[in-house]
Backbone as CSV, one residue per row, in Angstrom:
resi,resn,N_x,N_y,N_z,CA_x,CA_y,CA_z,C_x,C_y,C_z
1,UNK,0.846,-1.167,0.000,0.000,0.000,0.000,0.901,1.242,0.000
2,UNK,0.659,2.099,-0.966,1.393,3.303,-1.139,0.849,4.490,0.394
3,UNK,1.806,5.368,0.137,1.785,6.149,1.271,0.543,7.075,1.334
4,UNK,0.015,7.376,-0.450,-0.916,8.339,-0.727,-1.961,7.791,-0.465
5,UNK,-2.138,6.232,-0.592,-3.278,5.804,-0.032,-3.215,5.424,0.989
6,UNK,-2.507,5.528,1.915,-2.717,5.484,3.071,-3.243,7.147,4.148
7,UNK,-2.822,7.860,3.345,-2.895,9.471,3.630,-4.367,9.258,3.484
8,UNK,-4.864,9.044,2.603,-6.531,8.831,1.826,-7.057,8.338,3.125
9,UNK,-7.129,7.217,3.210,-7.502,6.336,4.497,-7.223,6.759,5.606
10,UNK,-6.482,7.214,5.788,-6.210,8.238,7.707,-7.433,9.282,7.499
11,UNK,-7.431,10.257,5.907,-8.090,11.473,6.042,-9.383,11.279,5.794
12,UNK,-9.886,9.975,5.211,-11.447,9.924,5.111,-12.142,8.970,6.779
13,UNK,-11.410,8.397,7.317,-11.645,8.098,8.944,-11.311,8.980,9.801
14,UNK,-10.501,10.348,9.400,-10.586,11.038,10.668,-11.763,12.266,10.055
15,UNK,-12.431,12.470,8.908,-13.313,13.049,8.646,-15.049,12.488,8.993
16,UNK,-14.770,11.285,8.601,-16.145,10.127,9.100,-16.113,10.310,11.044
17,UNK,-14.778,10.509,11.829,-15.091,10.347,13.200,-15.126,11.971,13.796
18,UNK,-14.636,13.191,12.565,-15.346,14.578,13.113,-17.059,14.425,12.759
19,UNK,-17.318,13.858,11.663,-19.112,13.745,10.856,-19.305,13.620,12.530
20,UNK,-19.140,12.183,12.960,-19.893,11.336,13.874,-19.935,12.384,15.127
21,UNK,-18.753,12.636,15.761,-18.613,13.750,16.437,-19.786,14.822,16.767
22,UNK,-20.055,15.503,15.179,-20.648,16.729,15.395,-22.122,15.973,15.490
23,UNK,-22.454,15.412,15.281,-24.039,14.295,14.793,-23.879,13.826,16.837
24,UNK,-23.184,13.429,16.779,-23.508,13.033,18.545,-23.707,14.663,19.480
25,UNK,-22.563,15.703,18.892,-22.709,16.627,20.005,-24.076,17.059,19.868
26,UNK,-24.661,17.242,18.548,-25.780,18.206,18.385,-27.093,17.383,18.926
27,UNK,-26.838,16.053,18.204,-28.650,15.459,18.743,-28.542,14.942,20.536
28,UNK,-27.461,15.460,21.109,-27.781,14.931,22.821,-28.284,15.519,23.232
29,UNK,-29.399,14.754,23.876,-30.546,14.989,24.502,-30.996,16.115,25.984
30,UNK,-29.593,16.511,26.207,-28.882,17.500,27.487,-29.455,19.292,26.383
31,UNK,-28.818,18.578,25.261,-29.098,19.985,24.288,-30.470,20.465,23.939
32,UNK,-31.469,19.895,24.042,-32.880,20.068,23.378,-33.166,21.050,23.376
33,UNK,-33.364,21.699,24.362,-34.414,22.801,25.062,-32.865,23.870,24.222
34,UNK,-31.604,23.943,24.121,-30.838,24.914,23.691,-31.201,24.635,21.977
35,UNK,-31.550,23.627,21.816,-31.750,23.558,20.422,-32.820,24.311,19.713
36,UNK,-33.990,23.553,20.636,-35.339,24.036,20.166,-35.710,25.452,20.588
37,UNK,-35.266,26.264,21.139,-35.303,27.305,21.589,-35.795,28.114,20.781
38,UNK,-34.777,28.603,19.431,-34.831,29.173,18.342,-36.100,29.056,17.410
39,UNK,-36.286,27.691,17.614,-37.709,27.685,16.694,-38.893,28.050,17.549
40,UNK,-39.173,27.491,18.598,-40.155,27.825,19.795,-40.417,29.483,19.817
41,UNK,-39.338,30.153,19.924,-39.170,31.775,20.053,-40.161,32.236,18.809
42,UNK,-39.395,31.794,17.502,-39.989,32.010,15.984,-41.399,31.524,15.663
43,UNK,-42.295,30.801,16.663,-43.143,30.511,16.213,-44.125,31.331,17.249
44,UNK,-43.487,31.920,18.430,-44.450,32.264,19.480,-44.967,33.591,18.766
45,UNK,-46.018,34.037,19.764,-47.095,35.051,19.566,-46.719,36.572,20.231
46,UNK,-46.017,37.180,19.404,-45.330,38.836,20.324,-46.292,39.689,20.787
47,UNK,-47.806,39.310,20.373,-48.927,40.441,20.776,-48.998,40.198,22.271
């Protein structure tokens, strides 16, 4: 196995374990209420 494909293979598994990363930080369940916030606000009634 050449070195370039090995460069390939380091950089598409350490890109697949930032994906996974950001996909775990955002949908935990600690976050909701910081998540949903934004839309809740945007849908409420200012009168």
């Amino acid at each position: 196995m050449s070195f370039q494909a090995i460069a390939y293979t380091v950089f598409t598994i350490s890109l697949a374990v930032v994906m996974a990363g950001i996909i775990i930080y955002y949908y935990n369940p600690a976050r909701r209420q910081e998540v949903e916030e934004p839309k809740l606000r945007m849908l409420r009634d200012d009168d």
